[in-house]
N, C-alpha and C positions, 0 to 999 in steps of 0.2 A: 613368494619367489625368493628362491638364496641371491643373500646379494655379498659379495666380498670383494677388498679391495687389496692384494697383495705387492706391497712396495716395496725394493728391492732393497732399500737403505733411507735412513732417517735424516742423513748430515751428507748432501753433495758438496764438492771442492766449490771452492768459488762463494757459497754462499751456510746461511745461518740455520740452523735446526729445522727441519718437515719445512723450509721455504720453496725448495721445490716441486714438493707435492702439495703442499697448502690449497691449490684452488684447485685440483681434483680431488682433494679429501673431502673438501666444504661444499661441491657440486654434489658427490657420491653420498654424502649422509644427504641434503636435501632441505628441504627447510622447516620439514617436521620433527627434526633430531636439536634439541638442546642442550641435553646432558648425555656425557658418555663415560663408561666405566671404562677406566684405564689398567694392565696386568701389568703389574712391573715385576714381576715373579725372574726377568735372567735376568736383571742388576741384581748387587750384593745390597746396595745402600737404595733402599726401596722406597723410602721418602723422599730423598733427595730427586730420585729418576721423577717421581711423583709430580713434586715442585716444577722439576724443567719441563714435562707436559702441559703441566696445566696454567704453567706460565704463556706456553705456546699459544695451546687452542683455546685462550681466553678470547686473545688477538683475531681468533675467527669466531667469537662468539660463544663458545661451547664451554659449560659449566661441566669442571670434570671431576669424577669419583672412583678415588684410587681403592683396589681394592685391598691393599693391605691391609688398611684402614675401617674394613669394615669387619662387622664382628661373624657373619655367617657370608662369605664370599657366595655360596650357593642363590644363598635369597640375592644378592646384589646382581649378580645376572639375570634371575628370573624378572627384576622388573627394570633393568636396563633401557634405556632408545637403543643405544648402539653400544660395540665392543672396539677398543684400541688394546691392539698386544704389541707390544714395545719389543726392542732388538733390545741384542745383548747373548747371550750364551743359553744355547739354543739347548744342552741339556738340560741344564736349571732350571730351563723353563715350563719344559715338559716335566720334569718331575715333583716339581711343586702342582699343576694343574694337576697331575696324579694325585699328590698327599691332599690337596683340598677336594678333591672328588669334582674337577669341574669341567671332565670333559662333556659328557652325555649332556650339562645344565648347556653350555655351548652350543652344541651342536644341534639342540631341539630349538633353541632362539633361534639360532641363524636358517634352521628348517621352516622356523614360520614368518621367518620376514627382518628378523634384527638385523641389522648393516653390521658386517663385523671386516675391521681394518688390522694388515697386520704390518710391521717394517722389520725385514730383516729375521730374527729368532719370530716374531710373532708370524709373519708369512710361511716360515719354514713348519710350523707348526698347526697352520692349517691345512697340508698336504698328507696325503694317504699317509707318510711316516718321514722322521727327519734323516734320514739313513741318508741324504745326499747334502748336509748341511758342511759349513766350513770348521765348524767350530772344535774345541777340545772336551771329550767328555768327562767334564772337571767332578760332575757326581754321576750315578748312574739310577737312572728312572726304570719303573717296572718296567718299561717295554718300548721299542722307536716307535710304536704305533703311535698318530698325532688324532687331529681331531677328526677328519678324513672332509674334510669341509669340501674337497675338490679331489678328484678320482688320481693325478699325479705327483711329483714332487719337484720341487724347486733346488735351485742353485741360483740363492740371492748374490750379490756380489758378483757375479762371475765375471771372469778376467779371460781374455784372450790370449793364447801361447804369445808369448814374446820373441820374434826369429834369432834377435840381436841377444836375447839372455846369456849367460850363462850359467846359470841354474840348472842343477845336473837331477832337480825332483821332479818328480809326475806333474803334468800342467790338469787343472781342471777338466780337460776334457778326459785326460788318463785314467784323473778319477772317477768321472762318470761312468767311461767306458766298462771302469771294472765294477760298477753298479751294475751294469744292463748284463755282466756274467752271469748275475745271480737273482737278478729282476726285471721281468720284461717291461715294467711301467716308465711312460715317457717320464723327463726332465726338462723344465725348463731353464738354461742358464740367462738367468734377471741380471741386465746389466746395473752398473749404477749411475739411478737417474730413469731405470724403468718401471713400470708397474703395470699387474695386469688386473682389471678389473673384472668380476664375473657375475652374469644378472642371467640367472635362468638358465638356460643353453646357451648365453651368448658368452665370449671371452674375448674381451677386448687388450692389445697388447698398447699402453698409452705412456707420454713421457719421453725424457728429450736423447735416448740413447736409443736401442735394443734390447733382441734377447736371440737365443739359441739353442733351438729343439732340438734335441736329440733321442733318439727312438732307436728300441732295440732294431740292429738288422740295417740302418739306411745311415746315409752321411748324415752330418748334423744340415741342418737347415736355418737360413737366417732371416729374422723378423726384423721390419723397423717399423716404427709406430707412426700413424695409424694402424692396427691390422689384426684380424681379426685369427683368435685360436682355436675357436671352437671344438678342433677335433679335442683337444684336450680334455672335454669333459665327459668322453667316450669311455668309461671303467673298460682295461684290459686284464684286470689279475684281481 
């Protein structure tokens, strides 16, 4: 059964590194997962993101292995427990998983059962393609095609029009809008502080904010967590 955890952000206001997701991450891998390979592939300074992980998820137990670090990345996936792909710049990060050749190694793990967790660049990049990410595309990768781990795409971070702005640019939803021009595939905008977990057919929207569907053709629609997505896993394109 696929099982994936896609978190909207890694550092909520108010509190210190993954401390708000910490106990749906450490529920979500389970207590058969001890070691997890970590992709720090969108930082620049790839050791350093390294360290502050595994500084982290020691503190939940979790023995971690960065894949920089390792000499054939391919093999380090193939015998993984689990997958952490870290945020940061959501081209980068894709097209490093390109130049290591490690989407197909991904996406047959998490086919047979690997727990793969993503925050931010890492969630964007488990969705049919990153074409609706926030980010600058600082290099450019073969293709937006991501790992297709989940049939839609995300809008981590997503920010609500502000009535009071004055900000004369497109708001989030402008841009989605002109996503669904050219692609009929839903979007989810992941608040921050949300995340949505997906085990099978099920898609659970969890975490202490929201999110907001939006779909070719209809208003946007709004989630608050507990609550359940499941059409989401419906492939439309």
């Amino acid at each position: 059964m696929k099982r994936v955890l896609l978190i909207s952000n890694s550092t909520l206001h108010g509190s210190g590194y993954l401390d708000h997701c910490a106990e749906e991450l450490r529920r979500f891998l389970g207590p058969g997962v001890a070691r997890i390979a970590f992709v720090p592939y969108a930082l620049h300074d790839r050791a350093g993101y390294a360290a502050k992980v595994r500084a982290r998820l020691e503190r939940l137990g979790l023995a971690v292995d960065s894949l920089h670090d390792a000499t054939d990345p391919r093999a380090a996936i193939a015998r993984a427990e689990a997958v952490f792909v870290g945020g940061g710049n959501t081209f980068r990060l894709l097209d490093e998983l390109y130049t290591q050749r490690l989407l197909d190694p991904i996406r047959e793990r998490v086919a047979a059962g690997m727990p793969y967790v993503g925050s931010s660049a890492g969630s964007n990049v488990a969705c049919a393609s990153i074409q609706t990410t926030n980010d600058m595309p600082i290099v450019y990768p073969p293709s937006f095609d991501a790992l297709r781990l989940v049939p839609f795409n995300l809008n981590p971070h997503y920010l609500d029009p502000d009535p009071n702005s004055k900000h004369m640019g497109e708001t989030r939803e402008q841009r989605i809008a002109e996503f669904h021009e050219e692609c009929p595939r839903p979007v989810l905008g992941l608040r921050e502080g949300a995340m949505l977990r997906v085990e099978g057919e099920t898609a659970t929207l969890l975490g202490t904010t929201g999110a907001r569907l939006f779909s070719r053709g209809r208003l946007p629609r709004e989630f608050v967590p507990p609550a359940r997505l499941d059409e989401l896993l419906v492939p439309i394109d």
